[in-house]
C-alpha positions in Angstrom: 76.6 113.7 93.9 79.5 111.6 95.9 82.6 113.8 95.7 85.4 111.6 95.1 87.0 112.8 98.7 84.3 110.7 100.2 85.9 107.4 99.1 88.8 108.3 101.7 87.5 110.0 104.2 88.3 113.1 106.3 90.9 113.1 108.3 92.7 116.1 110.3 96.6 116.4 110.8 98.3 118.7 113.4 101.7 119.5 113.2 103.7 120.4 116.5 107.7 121.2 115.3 109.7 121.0 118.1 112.1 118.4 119.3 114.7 118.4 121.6 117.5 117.4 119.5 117.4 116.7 115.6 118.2 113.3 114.4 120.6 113.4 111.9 118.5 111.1 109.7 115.1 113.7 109.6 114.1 115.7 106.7 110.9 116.2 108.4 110.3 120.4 109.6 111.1 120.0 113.1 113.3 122.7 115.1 114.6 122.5 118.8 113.7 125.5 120.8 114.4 126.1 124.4 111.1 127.9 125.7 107.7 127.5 124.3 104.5 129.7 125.3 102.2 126.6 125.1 99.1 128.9 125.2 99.7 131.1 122.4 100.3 128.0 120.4 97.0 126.3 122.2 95.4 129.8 120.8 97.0 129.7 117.3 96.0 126.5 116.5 92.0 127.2 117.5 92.2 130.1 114.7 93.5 128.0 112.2 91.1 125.4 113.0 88.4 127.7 112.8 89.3 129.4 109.4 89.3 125.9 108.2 86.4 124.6 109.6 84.5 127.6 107.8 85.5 126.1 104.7 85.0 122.4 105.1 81.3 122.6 108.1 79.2 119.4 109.0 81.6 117.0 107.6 81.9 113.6 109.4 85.6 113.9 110.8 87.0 110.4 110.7 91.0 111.0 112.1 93.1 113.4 114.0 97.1 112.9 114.0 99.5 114.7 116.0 102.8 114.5 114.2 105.9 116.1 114.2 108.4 117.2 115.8 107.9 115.4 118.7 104.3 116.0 119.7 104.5 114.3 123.1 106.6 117.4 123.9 103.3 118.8 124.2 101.9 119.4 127.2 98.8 117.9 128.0 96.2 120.9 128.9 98.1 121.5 125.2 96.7 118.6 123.6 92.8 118.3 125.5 92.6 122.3 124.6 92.7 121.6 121.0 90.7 118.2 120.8 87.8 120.0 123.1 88.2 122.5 120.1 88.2 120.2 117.2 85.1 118.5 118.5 83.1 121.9 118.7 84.1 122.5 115.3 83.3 119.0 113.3 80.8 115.8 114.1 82.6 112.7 114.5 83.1 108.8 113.4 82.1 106.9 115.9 85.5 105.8 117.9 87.4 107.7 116.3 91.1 107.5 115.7 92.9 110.0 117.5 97.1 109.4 117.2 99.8 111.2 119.2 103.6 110.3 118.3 105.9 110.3 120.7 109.8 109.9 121.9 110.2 107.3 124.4 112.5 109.4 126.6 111.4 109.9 130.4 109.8 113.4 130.3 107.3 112.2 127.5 106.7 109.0 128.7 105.3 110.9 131.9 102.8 112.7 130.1 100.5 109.3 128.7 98.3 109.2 130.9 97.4 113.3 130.6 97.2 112.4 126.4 95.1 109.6 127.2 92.9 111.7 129.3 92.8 114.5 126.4 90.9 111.9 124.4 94.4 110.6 122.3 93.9 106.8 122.1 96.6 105.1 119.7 100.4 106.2 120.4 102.8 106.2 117.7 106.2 105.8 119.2 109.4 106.5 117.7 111.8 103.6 118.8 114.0 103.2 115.7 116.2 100.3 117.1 116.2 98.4 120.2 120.2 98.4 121.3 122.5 101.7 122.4 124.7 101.8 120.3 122.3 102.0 117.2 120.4 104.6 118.8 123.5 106.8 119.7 124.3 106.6 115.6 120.7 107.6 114.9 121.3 110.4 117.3 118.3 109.3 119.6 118.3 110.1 123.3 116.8 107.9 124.6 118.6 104.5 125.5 116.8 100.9 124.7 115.9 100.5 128.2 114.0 103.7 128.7 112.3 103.0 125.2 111.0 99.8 127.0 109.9 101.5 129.8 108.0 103.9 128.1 106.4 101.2 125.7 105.0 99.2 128.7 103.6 102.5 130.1 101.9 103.8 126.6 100.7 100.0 126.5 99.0 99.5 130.2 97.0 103.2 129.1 96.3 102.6 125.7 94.7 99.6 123.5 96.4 100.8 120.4 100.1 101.4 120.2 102.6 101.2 117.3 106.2 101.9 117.2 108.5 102.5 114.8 111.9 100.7 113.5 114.5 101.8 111.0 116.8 99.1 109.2 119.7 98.9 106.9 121.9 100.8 109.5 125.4 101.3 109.4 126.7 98.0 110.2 123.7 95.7 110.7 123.9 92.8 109.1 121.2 90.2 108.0 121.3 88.2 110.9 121.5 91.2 113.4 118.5 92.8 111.6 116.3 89.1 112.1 117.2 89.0 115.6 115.8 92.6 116.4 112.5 92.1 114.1 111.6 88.9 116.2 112.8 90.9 118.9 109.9 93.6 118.1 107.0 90.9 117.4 107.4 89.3 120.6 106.5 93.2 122.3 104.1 94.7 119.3 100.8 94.7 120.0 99.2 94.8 116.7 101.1 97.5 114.6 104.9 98.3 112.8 106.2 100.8 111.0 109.3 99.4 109.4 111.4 102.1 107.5 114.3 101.1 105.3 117.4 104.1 106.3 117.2 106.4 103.4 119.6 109.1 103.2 118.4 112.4 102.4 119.8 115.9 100.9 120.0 118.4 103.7 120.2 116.5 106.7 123.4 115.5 108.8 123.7 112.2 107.2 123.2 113.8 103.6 126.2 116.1 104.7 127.9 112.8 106.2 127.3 110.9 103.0 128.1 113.6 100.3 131.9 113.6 101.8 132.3 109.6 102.2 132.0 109.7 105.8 129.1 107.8 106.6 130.6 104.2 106.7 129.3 100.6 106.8 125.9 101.4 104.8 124.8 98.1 103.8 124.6 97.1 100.3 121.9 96.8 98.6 121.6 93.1 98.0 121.8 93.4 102.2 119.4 95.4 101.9 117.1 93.5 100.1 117.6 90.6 102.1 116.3 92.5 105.3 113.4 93.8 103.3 112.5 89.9 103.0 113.1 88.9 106.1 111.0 92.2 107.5 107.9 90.5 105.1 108.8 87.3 106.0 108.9 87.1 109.8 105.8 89.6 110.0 103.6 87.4 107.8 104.4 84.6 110.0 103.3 86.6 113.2 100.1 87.7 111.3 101.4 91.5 110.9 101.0 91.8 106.8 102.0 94.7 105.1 98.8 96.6 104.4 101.5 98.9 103.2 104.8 99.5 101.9 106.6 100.0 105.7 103.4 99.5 107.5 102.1 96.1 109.3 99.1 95.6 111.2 97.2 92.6 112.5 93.9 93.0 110.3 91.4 95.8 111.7 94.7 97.3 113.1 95.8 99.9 110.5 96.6 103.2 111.0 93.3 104.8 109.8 94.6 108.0 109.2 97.2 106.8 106.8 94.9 105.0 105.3 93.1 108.3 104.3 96.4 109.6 102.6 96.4 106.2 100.9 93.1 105.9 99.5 93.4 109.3 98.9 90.7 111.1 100.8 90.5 115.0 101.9 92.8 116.1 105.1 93.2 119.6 106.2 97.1 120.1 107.4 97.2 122.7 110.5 100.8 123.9 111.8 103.7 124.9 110.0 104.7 123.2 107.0 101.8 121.1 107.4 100.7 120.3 103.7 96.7 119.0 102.6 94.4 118.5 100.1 91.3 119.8 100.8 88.3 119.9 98.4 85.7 122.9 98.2 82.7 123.9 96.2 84.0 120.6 94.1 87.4 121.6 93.5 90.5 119.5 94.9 93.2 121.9 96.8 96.7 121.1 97.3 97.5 123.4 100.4 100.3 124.6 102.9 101.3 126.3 105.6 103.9 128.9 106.8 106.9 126.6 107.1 109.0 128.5 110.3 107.7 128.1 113.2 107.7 132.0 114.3 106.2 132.7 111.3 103.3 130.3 111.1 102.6 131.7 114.5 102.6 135.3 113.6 100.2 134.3 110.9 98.1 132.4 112.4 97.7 134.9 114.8 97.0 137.4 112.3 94.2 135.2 110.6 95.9 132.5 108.4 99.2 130.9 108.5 97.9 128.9 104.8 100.9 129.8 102.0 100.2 127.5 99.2 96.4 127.3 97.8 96.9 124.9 94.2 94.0 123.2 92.3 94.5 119.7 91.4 93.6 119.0 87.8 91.6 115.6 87.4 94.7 114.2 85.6 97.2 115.4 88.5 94.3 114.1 90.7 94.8 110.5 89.5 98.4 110.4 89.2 98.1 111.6 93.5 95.6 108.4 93.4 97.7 106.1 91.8 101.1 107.2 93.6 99.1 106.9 97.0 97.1 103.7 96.3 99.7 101.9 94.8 101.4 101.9 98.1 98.5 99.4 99.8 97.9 96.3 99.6 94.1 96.6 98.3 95.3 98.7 95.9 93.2 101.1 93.6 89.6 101.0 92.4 89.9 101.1 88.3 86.8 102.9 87.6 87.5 105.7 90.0 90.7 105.8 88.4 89.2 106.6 85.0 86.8 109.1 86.0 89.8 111.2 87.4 92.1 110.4 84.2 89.5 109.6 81.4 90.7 106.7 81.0 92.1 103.6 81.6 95.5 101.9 81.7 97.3 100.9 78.7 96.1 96.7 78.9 99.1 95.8 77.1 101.1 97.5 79.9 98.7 96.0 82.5 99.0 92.6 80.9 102.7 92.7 81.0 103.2 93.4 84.2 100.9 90.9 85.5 102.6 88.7 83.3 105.8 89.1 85.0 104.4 88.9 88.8 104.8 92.6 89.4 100.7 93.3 89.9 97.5 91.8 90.6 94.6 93.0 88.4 90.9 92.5 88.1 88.2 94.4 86.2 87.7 96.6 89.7 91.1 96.5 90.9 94.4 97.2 90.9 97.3 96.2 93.3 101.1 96.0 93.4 102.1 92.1 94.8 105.1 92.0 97.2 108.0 91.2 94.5 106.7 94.3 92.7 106.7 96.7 96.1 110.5 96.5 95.1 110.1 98.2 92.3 107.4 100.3 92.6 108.4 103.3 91.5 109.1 101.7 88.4 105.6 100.2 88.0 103.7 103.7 89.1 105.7 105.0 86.4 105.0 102.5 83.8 101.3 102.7 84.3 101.4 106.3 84.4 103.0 106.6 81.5 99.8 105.2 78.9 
């Protein structure tokens, strides 16, 4: 029998947490730190990928992702030690997708060539505007020019590079927004990642916004208006949005997302690195040690793994629906119901084609780009029956 992970795929994230300074925007578990013993993280890493590859042997291993942190911090013998590793451990895809992120400062951008060498072969770079002053509010350090630099470089080494861009930033209007999207098409090569500025609890902007300090937000009408012109002008250049903040020329998308989204298995390695694995037929929700020296310690010791949940088939297709919503093929109905039990509420379904939010079929189900607006209130609605 087909386990349902099998309609996703397998895909393998490593987490590396450092960075060398944290953005005031970033809820993500990254931590600057000084000195780094780069082996005894090399060796860490191969014991937790061998206590999970004990649990999860011969499967076809479709992605790897480095994410972070700033992986491209990493050094490169870093990186090759624990691919070399990984492909000991697992058969896999033919071309497979193997994604590094990285800062476009100088000392990363030296390293592409070593990643590319490794066996990396799609960068993920983390541009997030494209003038200086913008990037000094987002706390980046690197300045526009050297993000150019270092996107040339990445894209002379590499076929596949994406970068990302954050909007709605304090004082960017419309207009100014437009101008740096075209900007951005004219140098993309066949992938975006365009995040709307969200403000979260317990980072420096939270702080900023909780005492009325972070000024010239724009509305939300504004910010509306940019998330139109962002599907607007990409359409034109043939970048859709396969998903909510993600647009690739077709055959371009990030398969490794894609595996979140279609909700396949993917073991998490690193700390705070979260996964859903399944075994002997049961889905797990896992995670790891969330400090760096600890998940080291632990790892070391013979598992750095802290949270080990089963998903019950009904949380299962809530996960599904939540994660398939999000793309533009949206979700198979019948492998909806064998998770749930059943199907959606038609009345519901019919109402919400009725009013241009979704697209629905006998097979399918999918969110149409007035209803990514609101999607959390269609997910819920659905979810709901």
């Amino acid at each position: 029998m087909t386990e349902d992970w099998q309609n996703g795929g397998f895909g393998l994230y490593i987490h590396w947490p450092f960075c060398q300074a944290k953005c005031p925007y970033c809820d993500f578990n990254s931590h600057v730190v000084r000195d780094i013993d780069q082996s005894r993280w090399v060796r860490a890493y191969i014991r937790e990928l061998d206590r999970v590859a004990a649990e999860l042997p011969n499967r076809i291993l479709n992605t790897i992702f480095f994410g972070g942190g700033t992986p491209s911090l990493m050094a490169p013998e870093t990186v090759a030690a624990i691919l070399d590793h990984v492909k000991q451990l697992w058969p896999m895809a033919n071309a497979p997708e193997i994604t590094l992120e990285a800062n476009p400062g100088s000392v990363e951008a030296g390293k592409f060539r070593g990643f590319r060498d490794a066996g990396v072969n799609r960068i993920s770079m983390g541009i997030q505007a494209l003038n200086d002053r913008d990037l000094q509010r987002l706390g980046r350090i690197h300045s526009a020019a050297e993000a150019m630099a270092a996107f040339d470089l990445a894209r002379s080494l590499f076929d596949r590079v994406s970068f990302d861009l954050i909007y709605a930033r304090q004082d960017q209007t419309v207009q100014a927004w437009e101008a740096e999207l075209k900007q951005a098409l004219t140098l993309a090569i066949d992938h975006l990642s365009l995040y709307q500025l969200t403000i979260e609890d317990g980072t420096a902007f939270g702080d900023r916004y909780a005492l009325g300090k972070l000024r010239g937000l724009p509305d939300d009408d504004s910010a509306a208006d940019m998330y139109d012109v962002t599907q607007n002008l990409c359409a034109q250049a043939g970048m859709l949005n396969y998903e909510v903040s993600n647009h690739a020329h077709p055959g371009a998308e990030s398969r490794h997302n894609l595996i979140y989204w279609r909700y396949g298995d993917y073991a998490g390695i690193g700390p705070g690195a979260h996964g859903r694995i399944t075994v002997d037929g049961t889905r797990y929700a896992t995670e790891c040690t969330r400090m760096p020296g600890a998940w080291l310690h632990a790892a070391e010791r013979g598992g750095a793994e802290t949270v080990r949940e089963p998903v019950s088939p009904k949380d299962q297709a809530r996960e599904y629906l939540l994660m398939g919503m999000r793309v533009r093929d949206g979700i198979d109905r019948a492998r909806y119901q064998r998770m749930s039990g059943q199907d959606f509420n038609p009345q519901t379904v019919e109402h919400l084609v009725d009013l241009g939010m979704i697209n629905a079929t006998l097979d399918r189900l999918s969110v149409t780009n007035q209803g990514l607006m609101i999607l959390n209130t269609i997910i819920t609605e659905l979810a709901a029956d």
